[in-house]
C-alpha positions as a Python dict, from the first residue, in 0.01 Angstrom:
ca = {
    (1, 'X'): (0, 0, 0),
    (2, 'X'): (-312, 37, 214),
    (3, 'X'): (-375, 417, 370),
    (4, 'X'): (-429, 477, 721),
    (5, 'X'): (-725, 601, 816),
    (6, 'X'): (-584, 873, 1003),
    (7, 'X'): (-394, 953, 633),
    (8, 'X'): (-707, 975, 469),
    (9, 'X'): (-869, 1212, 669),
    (10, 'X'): (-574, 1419, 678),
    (11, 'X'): (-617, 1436, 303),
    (12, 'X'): (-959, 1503, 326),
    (13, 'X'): (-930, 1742, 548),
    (14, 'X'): (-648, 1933, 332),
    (15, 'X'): (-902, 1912, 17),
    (16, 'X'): (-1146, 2074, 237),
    (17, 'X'): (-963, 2363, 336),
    (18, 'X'): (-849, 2388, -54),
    (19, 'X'): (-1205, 2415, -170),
    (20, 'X'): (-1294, 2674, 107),
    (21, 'X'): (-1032, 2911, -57),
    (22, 'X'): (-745, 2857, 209),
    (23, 'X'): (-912, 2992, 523),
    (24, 'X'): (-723, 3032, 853),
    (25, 'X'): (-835, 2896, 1230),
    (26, 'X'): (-1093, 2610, 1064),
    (27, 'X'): (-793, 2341, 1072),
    (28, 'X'): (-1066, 2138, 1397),
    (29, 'X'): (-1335, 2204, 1187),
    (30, 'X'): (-1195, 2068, 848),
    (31, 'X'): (-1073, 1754, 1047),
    (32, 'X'): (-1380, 1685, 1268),
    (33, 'X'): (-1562, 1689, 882),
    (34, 'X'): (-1310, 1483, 723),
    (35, 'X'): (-1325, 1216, 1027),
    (36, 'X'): (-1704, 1210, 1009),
    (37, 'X'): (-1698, 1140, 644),
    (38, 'X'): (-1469, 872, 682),
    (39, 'X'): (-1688, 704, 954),
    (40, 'X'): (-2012, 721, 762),
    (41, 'X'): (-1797, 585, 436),
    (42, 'X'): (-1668, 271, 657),
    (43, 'X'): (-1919, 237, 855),
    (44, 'X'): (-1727, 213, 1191),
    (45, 'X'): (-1532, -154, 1028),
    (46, 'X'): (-1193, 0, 1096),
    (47, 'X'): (-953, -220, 1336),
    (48, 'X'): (-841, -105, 1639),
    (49, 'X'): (-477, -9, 1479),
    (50, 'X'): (-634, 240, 1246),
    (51, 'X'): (-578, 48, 938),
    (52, 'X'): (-790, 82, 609),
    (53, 'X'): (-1035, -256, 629),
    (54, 'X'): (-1245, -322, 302),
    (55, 'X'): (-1605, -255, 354),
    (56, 'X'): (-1891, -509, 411),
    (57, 'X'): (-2070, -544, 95),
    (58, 'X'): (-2427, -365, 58),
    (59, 'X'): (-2733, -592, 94),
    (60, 'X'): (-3019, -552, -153),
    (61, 'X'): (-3362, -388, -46),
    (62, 'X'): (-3664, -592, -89),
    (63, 'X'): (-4003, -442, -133),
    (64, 'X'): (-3934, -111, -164),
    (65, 'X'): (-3976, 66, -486),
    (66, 'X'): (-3681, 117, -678),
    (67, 'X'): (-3600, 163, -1031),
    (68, 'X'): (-3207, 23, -1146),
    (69, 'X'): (-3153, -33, -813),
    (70, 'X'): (-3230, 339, -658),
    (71, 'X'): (-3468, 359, -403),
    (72, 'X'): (-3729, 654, -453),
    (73, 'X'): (-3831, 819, -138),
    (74, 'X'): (-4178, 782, -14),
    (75, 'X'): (-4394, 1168, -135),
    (76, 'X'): (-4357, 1397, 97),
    (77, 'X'): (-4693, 1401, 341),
    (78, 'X'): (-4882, 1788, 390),
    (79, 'X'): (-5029, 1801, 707),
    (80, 'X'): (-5393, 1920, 757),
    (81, 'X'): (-5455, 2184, 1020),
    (82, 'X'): (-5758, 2235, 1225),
    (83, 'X'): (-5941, 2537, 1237),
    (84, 'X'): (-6003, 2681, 1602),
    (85, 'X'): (-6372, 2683, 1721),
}
């Protein structure tokens, strides 16, 4: 049985108001989360119907450094400040 998106963030949303100890008047704030999460997890590829749609598979990065297959991020810069004359 596939689950509806609108299912899954309605569990989500429940788990997050479990893990926040139960908290009243953040019910918009626990769903707005929950919905968010589940568009950066499908990357927008739901169907107009709301139905669960299996997600596009990842491509590889070329020329990056990575080491077993995680990419490290670049070192962080410092910048240099001027003195004023």
């Amino acid at each position: 049985m596939t689950e509806t998106r609108d299912e899954w963030i309605k569990k989500r949303a429940y788990a997050l108001w479990e893990e926040e100890g139960y908290p009243t008047g953040r019910d918009s704030i626990h769903w707005e989360q929950a919905r968010h999460e589940r568009d950066t997890l499908e990357g927008s590829a739901a169907t107009p119907n709301g139905k669960e749609v299996k997600a596009k598979a990842k491509r590889t990065v070329t020329g990056s450094k990575t080491t077993n297959g995680v990419v490290k991020p670049a070192p962080k810069r410092t910048a240099s400040r001027k003195t004023a004359s």
